[in-house]
N, C-alpha and C positions, 0 to 999 in steps of 0.2 A: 504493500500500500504506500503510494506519494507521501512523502513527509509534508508535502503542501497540501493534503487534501482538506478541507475544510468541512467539518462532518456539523451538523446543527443534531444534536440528541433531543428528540419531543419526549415528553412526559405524556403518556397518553392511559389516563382512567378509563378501565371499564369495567362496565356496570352490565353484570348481567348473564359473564361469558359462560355463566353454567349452566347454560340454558341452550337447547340443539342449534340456533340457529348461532347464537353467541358463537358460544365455542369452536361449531364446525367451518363454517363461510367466512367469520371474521377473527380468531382470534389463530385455529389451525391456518387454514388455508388464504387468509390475507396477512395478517400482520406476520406472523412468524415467519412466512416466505420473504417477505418484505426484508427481515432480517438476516435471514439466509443467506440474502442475495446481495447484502452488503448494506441496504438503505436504498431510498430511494434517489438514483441520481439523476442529479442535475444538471453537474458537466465532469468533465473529467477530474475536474479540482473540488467538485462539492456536491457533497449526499446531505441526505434526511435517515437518521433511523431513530425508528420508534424505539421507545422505552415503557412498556405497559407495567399496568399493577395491575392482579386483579383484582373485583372486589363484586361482593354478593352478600346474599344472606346466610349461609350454609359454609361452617368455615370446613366441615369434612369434605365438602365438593368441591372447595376450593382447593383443599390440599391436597386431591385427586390432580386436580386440575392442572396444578401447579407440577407434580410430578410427570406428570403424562408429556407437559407441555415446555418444560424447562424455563419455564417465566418462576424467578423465585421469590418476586416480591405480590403478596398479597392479603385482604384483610376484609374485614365484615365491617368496618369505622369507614363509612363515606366520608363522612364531615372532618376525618383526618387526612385524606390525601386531597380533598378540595381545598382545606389551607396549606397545602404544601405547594409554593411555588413552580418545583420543578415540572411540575402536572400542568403542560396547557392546553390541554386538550381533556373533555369529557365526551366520553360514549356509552348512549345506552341500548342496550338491546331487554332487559327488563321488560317483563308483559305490559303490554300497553297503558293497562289503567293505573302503573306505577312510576309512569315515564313524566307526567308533566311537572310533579312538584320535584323529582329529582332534577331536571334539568332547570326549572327554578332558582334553585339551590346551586346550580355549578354556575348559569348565568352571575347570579348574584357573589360565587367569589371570580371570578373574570374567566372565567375559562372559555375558551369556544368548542363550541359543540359541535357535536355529530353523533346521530341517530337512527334507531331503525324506523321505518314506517309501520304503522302511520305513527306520527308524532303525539296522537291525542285520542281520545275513544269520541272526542267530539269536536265539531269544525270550529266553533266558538273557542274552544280550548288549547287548538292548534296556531288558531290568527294571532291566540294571547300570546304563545310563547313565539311565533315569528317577532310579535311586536315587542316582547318583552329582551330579546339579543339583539333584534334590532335598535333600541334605542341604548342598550349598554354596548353598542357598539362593539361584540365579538364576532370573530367570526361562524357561519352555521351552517350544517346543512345536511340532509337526508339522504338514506340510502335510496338508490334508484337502479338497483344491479342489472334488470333486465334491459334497459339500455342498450348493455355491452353484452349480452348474450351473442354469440357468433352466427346463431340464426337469425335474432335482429338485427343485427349488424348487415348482416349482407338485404335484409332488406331495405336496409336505410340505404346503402349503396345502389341497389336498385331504381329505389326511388329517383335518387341524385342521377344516373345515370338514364334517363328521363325512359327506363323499361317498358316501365305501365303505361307509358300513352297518361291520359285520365284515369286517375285512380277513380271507380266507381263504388266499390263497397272492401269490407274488410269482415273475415271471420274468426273469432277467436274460440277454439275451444279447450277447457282447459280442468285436469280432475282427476281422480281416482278412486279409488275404495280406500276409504279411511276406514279400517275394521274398528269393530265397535268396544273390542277392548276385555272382553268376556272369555272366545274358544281360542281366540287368538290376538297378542296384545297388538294396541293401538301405536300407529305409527305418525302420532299427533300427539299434545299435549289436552290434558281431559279439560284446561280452561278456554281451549279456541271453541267448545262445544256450550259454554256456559254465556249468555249475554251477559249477564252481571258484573261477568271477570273478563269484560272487554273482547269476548268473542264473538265469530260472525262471518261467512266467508263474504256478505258484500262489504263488511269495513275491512278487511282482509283484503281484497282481489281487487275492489274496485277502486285503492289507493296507487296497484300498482297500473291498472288499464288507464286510469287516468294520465300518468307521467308517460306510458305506450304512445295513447293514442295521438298524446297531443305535441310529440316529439316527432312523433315517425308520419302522422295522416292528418291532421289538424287540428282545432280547437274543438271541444265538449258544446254544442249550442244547447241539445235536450236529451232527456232520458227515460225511458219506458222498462221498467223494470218487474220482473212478478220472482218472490222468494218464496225459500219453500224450509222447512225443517224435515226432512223426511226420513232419519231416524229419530225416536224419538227418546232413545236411553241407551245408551252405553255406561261404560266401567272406567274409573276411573285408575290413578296409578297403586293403588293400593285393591283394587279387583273391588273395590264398592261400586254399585249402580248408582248410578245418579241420573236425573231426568235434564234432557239437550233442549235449552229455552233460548239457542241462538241459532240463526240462520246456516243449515250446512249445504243449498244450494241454491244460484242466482243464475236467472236466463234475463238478457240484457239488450236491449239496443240502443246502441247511441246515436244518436244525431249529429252530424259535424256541421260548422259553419259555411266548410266548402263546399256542403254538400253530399258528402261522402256519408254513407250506411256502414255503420259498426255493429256487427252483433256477437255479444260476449257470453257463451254458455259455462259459468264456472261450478264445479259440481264437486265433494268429499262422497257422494253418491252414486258412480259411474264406476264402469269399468275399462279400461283403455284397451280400444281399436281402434287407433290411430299411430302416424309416426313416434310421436312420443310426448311426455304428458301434457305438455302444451302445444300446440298450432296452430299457427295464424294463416289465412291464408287471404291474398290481395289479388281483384281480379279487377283489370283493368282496360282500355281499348287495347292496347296491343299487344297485352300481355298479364299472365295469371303467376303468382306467385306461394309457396308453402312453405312457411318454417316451423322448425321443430327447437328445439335449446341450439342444436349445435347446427344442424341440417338446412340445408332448404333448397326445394326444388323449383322449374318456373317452365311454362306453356308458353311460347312466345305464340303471337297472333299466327301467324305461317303456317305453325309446326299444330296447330287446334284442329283435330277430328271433329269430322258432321257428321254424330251418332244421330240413328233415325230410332226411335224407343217403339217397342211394339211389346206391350210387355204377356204377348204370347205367345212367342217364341223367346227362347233360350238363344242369349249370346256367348261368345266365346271372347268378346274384347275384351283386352286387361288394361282396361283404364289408367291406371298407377305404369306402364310404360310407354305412356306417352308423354311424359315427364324429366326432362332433364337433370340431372344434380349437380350441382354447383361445387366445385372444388374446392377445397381452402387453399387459399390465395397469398394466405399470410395465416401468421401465430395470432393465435386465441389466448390469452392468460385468464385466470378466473375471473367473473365479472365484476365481485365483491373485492377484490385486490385491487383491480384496473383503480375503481373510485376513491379506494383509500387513498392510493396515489395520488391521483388528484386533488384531493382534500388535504392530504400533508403540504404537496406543493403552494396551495393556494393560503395555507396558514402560514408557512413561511416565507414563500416567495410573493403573495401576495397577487396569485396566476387569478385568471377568473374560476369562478365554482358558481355555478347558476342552479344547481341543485338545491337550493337551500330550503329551509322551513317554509316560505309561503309558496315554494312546489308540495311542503309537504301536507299542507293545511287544503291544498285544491283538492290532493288525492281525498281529505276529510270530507269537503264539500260534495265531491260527486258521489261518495259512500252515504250521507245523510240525503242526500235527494233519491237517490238510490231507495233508501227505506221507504221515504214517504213516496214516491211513484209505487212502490211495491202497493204500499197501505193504501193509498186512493186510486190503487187501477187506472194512472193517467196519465197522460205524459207530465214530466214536470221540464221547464226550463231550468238551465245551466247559467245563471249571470255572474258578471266579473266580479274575483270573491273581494279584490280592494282597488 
């Protein structure tokens, strides 16, 4: 290593990491590679590497955690590593209905944030805490990983690459079988099944379609939404039953400003036939597109069969290859790593980060319109949330 290199060390609290999404996405597979790999650089002469502590409620699962993961500093005292200087950065990934007064609290000792989505169980409570870093002047800002998925990705390229002609509509399907917890355990936590405790898969899913849609195809004008609960008791992690009083499937369509038709089926109720557990797929004048996390394939205008349907006789057309697949053209790194990067850079270099909390308060907005379209069977409009 350059004796001249200039390494900037972050102090980076987090809150939460013993928790699947914590631990796997962002404390294994984004910060510790991050570490791995020397820091994040900048230029030849200068990196960023993190420095985490962790911190939770459960100090046995910290001290798993801690072992497992060779981060040796960690502790169940929030309020002691918020006054410790070298921490400047706060992270939560904490169940939702515990995220807003902790990030309160890290505001209020100057830390800048960064958070999972959504930021709030409700949109009033999300605008609070945009407005409440935004006027202490930290910096902020929210996970938005599917972004950088290499299936979206290449549809953002497409897009840019003027494929689709007119984009005309978009489909999103998106789900699995979340088992119920009982013959065989559940591969979800028993509070996404609970409203109470901040669950719901449309304040869940429609925080992330939101930052999707309006990235990749346009702005949210309106929403037509019908939910459903359709298990209605599962087991929770100690094999108790408990009765599911939060929404486990949402069928959705959005309105865009440009025009464009969105319809988002997200289901914990489903069983996957399909490419893989999410896919979107854009069909456009001159061309139709399908991604999956990493995949995606596309129908240019040309290359489109003129199937005559007669549905009595039996066909022999395999639909699925008429379909191209797209190469990967370049390196993919994880999606949740890509952002961190970004976010370290932007805290100390001062780069742009437009992810921030009032992206993540809209994701709040079109979730709470989301319900009440659900509840009054109607369309509801989307207005600008500031």
């Amino acid at each position: 290593m350059s004796e001249n290199l200039k390494t900037h060390k972050i102090g980076i609290i987090m809150n939460g990491v013993t928790g699947r999404m914590g631990k796997n996405q962002h404390l294994m597979r984004s910060i510790l590679p991050i570490i791995e790999q020397g820091g994040v650089k900048i230029s030849q002469s200068e990196t960023i590497l993190p420095d985490p502590v962790l911190v939770g409620r459960n100090a046995k699962k910290l001290e798993k955690l801690a072992e497992e993961s060779g981060i040796e500093n960690w502790t169940t005292d929030l309020d002691s590593v918020l006054n410790d200087d070298h921490y400047q950065i706060y992270f939560d990934a904490q169940r939702t209905d515990l995220r807003v007064e902790s990030v309160k609290k890290a505001v209020a000792a100057g830390k800048h944030i960064y958070c999972e989505k959504p930021s709030a169980v409700t949109t009033k409570d999300a605008v609070k805490l945009y407005e409440v870093a935004h006027k202490a002047g930290v910096k902020h800002g929210v996970v938005q990983d599917k972004l950088w998925l290499p299936g979206l990705v290449k549809l953002r390229q497409l897009r840019e690459q003027g494929f689709f002609g007119e984009i005309l509509s978009v489909k999103g399907d998106f789900g699995y079988w979340v088992f119920e917890g009982d013959t065989v355990p559940a591969q979800r936590p028993s509070w996404n099944y609970r409203k109470e405790d901040g669950g719901g898969m449309i304040l869940d899913m429609f925080c992330h379609w939101r930052y999707v849609i309006d990235n990749l195809f346009g702005d949210v004008e309106a929403v037509s939404c019908l939910s459903a609960t359709h298990v209605k008791e599962r087991f929770d992690e100690d094999g108790e039953p408990y009765k599911a009083t939060a929404d486990d499937a949402a069928y959705a369509i959005f309105k865009l400003k440009n025009g464009v038709i969105a319809q988002f089926n997200s289901s914990w109720t489903t069983r996957v036939r399909r490419d893989d557990l999410l896919t979107v797929q854009v069909d456009g004048t001159k061309g139709s597109a399908v991604a999956g996390l990493r995949d995606a394939w596309i129908q240019p205008y040309g290359a489109t069969p003129k199937p005559v349907w007669n549905p009595d006789v039996d066909h022999d057309h395999d639909f699925r290859k008429d379909w191209i697949k797209l190469p990967h053209q370049q390196e993919f790194d994880n999606a949740f790593k890509i952002q961190w990067e970004l976010f370290l850079r932007h805290v100390v270099k001062d780069e742009p980060f437009r992810w921030n909390l009032l992206e993540a308060a809209k994701g709040n907005q079109l979730a709470d319109i989301g319900y009440e379209a659900a509840e009054k069977r109607q369309w509801m409009d989307v207005p600008d949330l500031v």
